[in-house]
N, C-alpha and C positions, 0 to 999 in steps of 0.2 A: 885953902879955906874959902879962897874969897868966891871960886868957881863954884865951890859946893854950895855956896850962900845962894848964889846965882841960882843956879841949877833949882834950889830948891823952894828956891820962888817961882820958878816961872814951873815948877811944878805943880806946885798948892793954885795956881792961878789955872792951869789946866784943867788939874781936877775939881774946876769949881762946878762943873755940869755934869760929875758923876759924882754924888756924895756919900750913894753907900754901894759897895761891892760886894760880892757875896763870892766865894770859892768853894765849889764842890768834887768831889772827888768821883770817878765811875764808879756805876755799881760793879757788884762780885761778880769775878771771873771765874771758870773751870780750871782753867790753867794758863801759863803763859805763850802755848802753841793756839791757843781760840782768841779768836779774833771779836766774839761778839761778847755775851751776857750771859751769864749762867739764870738757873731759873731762878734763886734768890735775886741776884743782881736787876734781871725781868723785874721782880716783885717792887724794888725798892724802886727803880725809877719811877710804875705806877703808882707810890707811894707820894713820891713830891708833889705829885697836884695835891694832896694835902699838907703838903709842908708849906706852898711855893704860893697855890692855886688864888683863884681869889677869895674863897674861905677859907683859905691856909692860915697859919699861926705867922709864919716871917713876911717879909716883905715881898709885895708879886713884884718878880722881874717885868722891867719896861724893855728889856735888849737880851739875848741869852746868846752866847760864845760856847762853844764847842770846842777840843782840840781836833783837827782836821787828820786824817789819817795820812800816812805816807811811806816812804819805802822803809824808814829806818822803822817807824814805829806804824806800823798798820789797823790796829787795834780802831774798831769801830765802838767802844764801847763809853768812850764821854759821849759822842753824839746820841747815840742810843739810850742813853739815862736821861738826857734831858726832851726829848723827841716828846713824850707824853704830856709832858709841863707844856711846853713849847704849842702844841697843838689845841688845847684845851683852853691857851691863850691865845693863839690866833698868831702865834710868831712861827715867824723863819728861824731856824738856829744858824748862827754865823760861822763858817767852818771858815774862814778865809787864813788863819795860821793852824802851823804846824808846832808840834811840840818844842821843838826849839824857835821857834820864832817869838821869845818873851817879849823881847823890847816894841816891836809892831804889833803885840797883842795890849802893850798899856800905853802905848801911843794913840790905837783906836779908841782905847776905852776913854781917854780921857781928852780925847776929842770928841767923845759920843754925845750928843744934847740929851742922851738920858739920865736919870737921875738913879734908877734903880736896874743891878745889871750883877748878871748871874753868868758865872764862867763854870764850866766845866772840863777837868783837864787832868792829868794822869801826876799822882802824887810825887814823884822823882821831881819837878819843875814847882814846886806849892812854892817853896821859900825864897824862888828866885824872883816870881812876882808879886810877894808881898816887897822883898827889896827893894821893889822898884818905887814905890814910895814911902821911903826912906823906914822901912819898918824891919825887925830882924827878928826873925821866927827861929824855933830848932824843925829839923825836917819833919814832914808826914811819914808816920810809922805805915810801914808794908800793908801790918794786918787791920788799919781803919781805914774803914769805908761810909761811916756816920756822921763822919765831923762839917762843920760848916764854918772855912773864916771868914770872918765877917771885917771886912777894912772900912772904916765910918769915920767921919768928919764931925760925927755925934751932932750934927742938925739936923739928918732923917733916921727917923726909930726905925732899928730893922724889926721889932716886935709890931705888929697890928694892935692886935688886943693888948691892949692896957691892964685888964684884968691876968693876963698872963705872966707870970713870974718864971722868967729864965735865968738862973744867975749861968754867967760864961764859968766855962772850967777853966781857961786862960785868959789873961790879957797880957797886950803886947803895947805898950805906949813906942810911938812913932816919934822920929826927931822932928819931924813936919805939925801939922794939922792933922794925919790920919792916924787914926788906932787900929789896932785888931784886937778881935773878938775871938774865941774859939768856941763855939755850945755846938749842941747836937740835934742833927734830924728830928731827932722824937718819931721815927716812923716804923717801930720795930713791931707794936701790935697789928699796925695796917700790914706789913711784911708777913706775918704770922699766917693774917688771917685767907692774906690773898695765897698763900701756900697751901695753906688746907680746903682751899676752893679748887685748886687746883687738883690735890692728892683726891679729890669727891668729884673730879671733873664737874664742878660748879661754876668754875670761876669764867666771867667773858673781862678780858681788859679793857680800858676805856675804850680805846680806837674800835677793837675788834666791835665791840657791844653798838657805837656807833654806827659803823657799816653794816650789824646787824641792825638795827633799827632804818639806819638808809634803807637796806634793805627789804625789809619789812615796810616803809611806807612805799617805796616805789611798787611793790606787789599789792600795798594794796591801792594806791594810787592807777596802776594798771587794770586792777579790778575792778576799780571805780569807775577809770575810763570804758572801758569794757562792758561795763553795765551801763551805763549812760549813754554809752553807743548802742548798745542792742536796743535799750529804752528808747533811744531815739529811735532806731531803724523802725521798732514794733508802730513807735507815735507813727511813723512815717510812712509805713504799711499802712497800719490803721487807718491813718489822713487819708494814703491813697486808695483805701478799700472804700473809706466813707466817700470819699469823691468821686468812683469810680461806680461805688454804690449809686448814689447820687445823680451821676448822670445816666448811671442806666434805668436809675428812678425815674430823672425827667426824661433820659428820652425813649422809656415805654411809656410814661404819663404821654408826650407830644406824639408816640404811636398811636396810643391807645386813642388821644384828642382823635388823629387824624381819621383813624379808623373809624371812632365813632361819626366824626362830624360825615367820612365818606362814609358810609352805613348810613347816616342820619338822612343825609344827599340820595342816597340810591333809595332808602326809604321813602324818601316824602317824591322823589323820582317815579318811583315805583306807585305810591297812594296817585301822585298824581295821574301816571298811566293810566291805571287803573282807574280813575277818576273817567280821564280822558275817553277810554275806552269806554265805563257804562252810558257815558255822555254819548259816546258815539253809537254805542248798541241802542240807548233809546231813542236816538235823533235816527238812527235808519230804520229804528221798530216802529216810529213815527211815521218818517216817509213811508216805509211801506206799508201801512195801512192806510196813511195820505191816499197813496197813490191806489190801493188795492180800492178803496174808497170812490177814488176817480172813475177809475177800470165798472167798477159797481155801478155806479149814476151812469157814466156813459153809455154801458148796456143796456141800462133800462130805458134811456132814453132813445138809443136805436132798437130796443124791441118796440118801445110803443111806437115810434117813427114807423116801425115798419105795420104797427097794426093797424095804425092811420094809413097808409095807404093804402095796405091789402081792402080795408074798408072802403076806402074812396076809388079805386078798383073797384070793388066790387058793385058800389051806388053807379059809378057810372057806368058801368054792363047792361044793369038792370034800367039803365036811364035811355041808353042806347035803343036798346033792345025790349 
């Protein structure tokens, strides 16, 4: 007695950093030869992000546990029921035991610094780990796949809303500090409904709908890109069409300068020539009537030269003679 006293002190002191636990069961199988989730079993684990979620009715898990698969039991299907929950909170699911490994699965837990912690795990093993703090359950029946036990130290409410009235279909008073609870998912109409989305091929699951929408922004993100590239490239043609415009603007404007100002140069070159030349046409039209003028007087001045002395010739014949 004295050992169990012990024991279950330095129990209740363990789990003082886990206060409430949540047990859930996999969703529905096809049969015991399928290793995964039948398409109910699909429906009900996308159901717990409304059970779980952070709009959900119960307590959002801070840690979620998994049973790990292995040889004896291979069965992917606890991990698989919580993957959805798990995701949509941003957690890892902890597969690090296997279906018999009870004891290192509430050894973790109640060394966890979490306060709120969600197991999922294959019904044959439910009443070994509520044993484990000091609680004694009858076993989980084959055909439920709904139920949720709930083991509480009744300091953290597993209900959210305060307006919600859950009464438990069982309780299980614990020789310790912890109780169980037993109530239910409440997720049969969300199961319904994602069933008839599916039978209308309507339905996208969280994840899938996600990765469609990744999807969908990265397309249009790529388009965006895409077009903002071409935008750009167009700006950038543009830019280089106007710059290219531009200097073939200045430099026919600096041809056309040069041309004019040489044009302007050969022009006034030319006026001047031309200048030069009538300057020079009248300066030699000059001289030669200058000189044609010269040529004039000089003649006349050797004609009368010579009439003077034909004359003076001739007085002195007549003088002689």
């Amino acid at each position: 007695m004295r050992l169990k006293y012990i024991a279950s002190t330095l129990l209740s002191l363990a789990v003082a950093n886990a206060k409430l636990i949540m047990l859930i069961r996999h969703g529905e199988k096809l049969n015991n030869n399928v290793t995964n989730l039948s398409e109910k079993g699909q429906a009900r684990a996308d159901c717990l992000v409304e059970a779980f979620g952070k709009d959900g009715v119960y307590a959002t898990p801070q840690k979620i546990y998994a049973q790990s698969p292995s040889e004896k039991k291979q069965s992917t299907r606890p991990k698989d029921t919580v993957v959805p929950l798990a995701k949509s909170l941003g957690l890892t699911v902890d597969l690090s035991f296997t279906s018999e490994q009870i004891k290192k699965l509430v050894k973790s837990i109640n060394n966890s610094p979490e306060e709120v912690i969600l197991v999922s795990w294959s019904n044959d093993n439910m009443e070994n780990i509520v044993e484990k703090f000091d609680i004694k359950a009858k076993k989980w029946k084959s055909e439920i796949f709904d139920d949720i036990w709930i083991i509480t130290d009744e300091k953290t409410p597993y209900i959210k809303n305060a307006k919600v009235k859950i009464t438990p279909d069982e309780t299980y008073l614990g020789d310790g500090d912890m109780n169980l609870y037993i109530v239910k998912e409440n997720v049969d109409e969300c199961i319904t409904r994602i069933i008839d989305e599916i039978n209308h091929k309507t339905y996208h699951p969280p994840l899938a709908q996600n990765k469609k929408n990744s999807g969908n922004n990265n397309t249009e993100n790529n388009q965006n890109t895409n077009t903002n590239a071409n935008t750009n490239a167009n700006t950038n043609t543009n830019a280089n069409t106007n710059a290219n415009a531009n200097a073939n603007t200045n430099g026919n404007s600096a041809i056309n300068a040069n041309a004019n100002a040489t044009n302007a140069t050969v022009a006034s070159n030319s006026v001047q020539n031309n200048e030069n030349q009538q300057s020079n046409s009248q300066n030699n039209s000059t001289l030669s009537n200058s000189n044609d003028n010269i040529i004039t007087s000089d003649s006349q001045i050797l004609k009368s030269s010579l009439i003077a002395i034909s004359i003076f010739v001739v007085a002195a014949f007549f003088i002689i003679y």
